[in-house]
N, C-alpha and C positions, 0 to 999 in steps of 0.2 A: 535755683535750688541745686547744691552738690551731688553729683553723682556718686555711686558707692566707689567704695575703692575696691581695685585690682583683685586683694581677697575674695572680695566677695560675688563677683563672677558668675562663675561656676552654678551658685548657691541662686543667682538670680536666671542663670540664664535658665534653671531647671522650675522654678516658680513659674516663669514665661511661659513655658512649656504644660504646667499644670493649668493655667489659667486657659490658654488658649485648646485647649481641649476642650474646655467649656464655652467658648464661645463657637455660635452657631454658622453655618456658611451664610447666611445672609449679612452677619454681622461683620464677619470678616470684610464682604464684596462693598458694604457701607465702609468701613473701616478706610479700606484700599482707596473708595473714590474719596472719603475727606484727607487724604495727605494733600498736603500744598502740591501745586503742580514745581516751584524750583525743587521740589524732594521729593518726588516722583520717579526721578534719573537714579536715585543712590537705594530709593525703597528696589527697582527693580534690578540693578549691580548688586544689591545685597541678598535677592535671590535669584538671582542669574535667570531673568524672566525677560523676552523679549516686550519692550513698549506696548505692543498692541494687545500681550494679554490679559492686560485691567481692563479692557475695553470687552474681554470675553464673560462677562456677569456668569453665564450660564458653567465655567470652568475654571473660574479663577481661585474661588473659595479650595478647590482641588491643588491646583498647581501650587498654592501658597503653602499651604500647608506639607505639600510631598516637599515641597524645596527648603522649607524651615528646619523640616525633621533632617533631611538628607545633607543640608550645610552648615547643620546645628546654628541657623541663625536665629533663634525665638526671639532672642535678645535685641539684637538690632532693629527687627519686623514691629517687637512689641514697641522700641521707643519712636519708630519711626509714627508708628500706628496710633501712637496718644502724643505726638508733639504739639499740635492744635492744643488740647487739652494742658498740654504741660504750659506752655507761653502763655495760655489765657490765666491758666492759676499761678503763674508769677504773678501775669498784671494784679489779678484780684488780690492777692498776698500783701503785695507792697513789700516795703522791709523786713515784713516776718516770712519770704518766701527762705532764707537762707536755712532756716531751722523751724517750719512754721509746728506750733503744739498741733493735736488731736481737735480741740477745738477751733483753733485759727484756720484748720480743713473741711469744719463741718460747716462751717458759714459758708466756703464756696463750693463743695461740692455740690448743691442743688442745681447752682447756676451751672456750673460745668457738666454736668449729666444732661441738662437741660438743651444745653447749645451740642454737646459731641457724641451722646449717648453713655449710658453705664458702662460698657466694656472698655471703652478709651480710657475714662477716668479709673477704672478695673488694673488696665494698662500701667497708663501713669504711676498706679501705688506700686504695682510692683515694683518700677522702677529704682523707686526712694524705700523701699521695705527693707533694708539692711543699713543703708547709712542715715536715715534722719529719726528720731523720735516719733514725731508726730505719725507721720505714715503706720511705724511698726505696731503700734496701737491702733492703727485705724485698719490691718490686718489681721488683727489678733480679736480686737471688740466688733468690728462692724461685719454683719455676715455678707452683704453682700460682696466684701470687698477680701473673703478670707483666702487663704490658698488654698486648693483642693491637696487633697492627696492622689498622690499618684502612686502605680504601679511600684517605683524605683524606693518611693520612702516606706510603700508600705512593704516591701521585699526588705530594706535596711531597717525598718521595723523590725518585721519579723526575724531577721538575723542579727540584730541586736538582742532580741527577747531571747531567742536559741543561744547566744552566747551566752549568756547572762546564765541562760537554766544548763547548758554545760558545765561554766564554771562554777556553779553552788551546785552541781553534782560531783565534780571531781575534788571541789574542798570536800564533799562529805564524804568520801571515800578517801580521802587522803586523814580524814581524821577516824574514819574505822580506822583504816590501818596501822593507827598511831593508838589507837587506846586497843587494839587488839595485841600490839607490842608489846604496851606497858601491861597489858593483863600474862603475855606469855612469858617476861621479864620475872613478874611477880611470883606466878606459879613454879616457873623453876628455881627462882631464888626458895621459894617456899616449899620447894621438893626437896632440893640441895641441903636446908637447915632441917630435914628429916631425916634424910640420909645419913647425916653428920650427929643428928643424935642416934638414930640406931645403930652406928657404928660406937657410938659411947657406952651404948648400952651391953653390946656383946664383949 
């Protein structure tokens, strides 16, 4: 399966970050022991975690998390975190992994939740949630697999909504002040063609 492109980043690596909010420290500490051990060296280079401390259950669900947040890694943790999950549902996929539909994912996800737990395959969709079809339907219809809102969208939420009610404040005041014109326009034109008759008239 392709990963997203370069654009969309950002966009995922803050999904990453919604998701894994939602996931529990226990599931994290599962998470961390099912990575392969050859990708064990690059999960802990990628948060600057000495070897021994996946071996600390009792603080590691901590330390993952303070170093995700602080080296803005969510991105690399989460795909490192569902690679299991991801190779297995290539295999299951076959030649529909390139662009698999909505439904070509719901045939494996049982098995894959099955073998790596919900959050992995949780994981996984984030991953492909911007560049494949199938995924971004199975984010948008499947609740378990939706993205949370977070803090940051529900703030660009709200200061989207606040713009919005700014600027359909300031057009309405911009069209008072356009028909308070034409009404001041009118009245003096309509003074001025008085004035102009009672000076006819004297």
């Amino acid at each position: 399966m392709p990963v997203s492109n370069s654009r969309d980043t950002i966009l995922i690596e803050r999904r990453y970050a919604a998701v894994f909010g939602t996931v529990t420290d226990e599931s994290i500490v599962a998470l961390a022991a099912g990575v392969e051990e050859k990708l064990r060296d690059a999960l802990a280079k990628v948060l600057a975690l000495p070897a021994g401390a996946f071996a600390e259950s009792a603080t590691l669900a901590q330390k993952v998390r303070e170093s995700m947040k602080s080296r803005k890694a969510y991105l690399d943790t989460g795909v490192l975190f569902a690679e299991g999950a991801t190779d297995k549902a290539i295999d299951l996929l076959g030649d529909k992994s390139d662009d698999p539909s909505l439904e070509d994912l719901q045939t494996v996800i049982p098995s894959l939740i099955e073998l790596y737990g919900l959050d992995a395959v949780r994981l996984m969709a984030v991953q492909y949630s911007t560049s494949l079809g199938g995924f971004r339907k199975l984010v948008s219809t499947d609740s378990r697999f939706a993205i949370p809102a977070t803090q940051a969208t529900t703030s660009a939420t709200s200061s989207s909504q606040t713009s919005s009610v700014d600027a359909a404040a300031q057009e309405a005041k911009r069209k008072q002040r356009a028909e308070r014109k034409q009404k001041d326009k009118e009245a003096r034109s309509k003074a001025d063609l008085q004035r102009r008759a009672a000076r006819g008239r004297i």
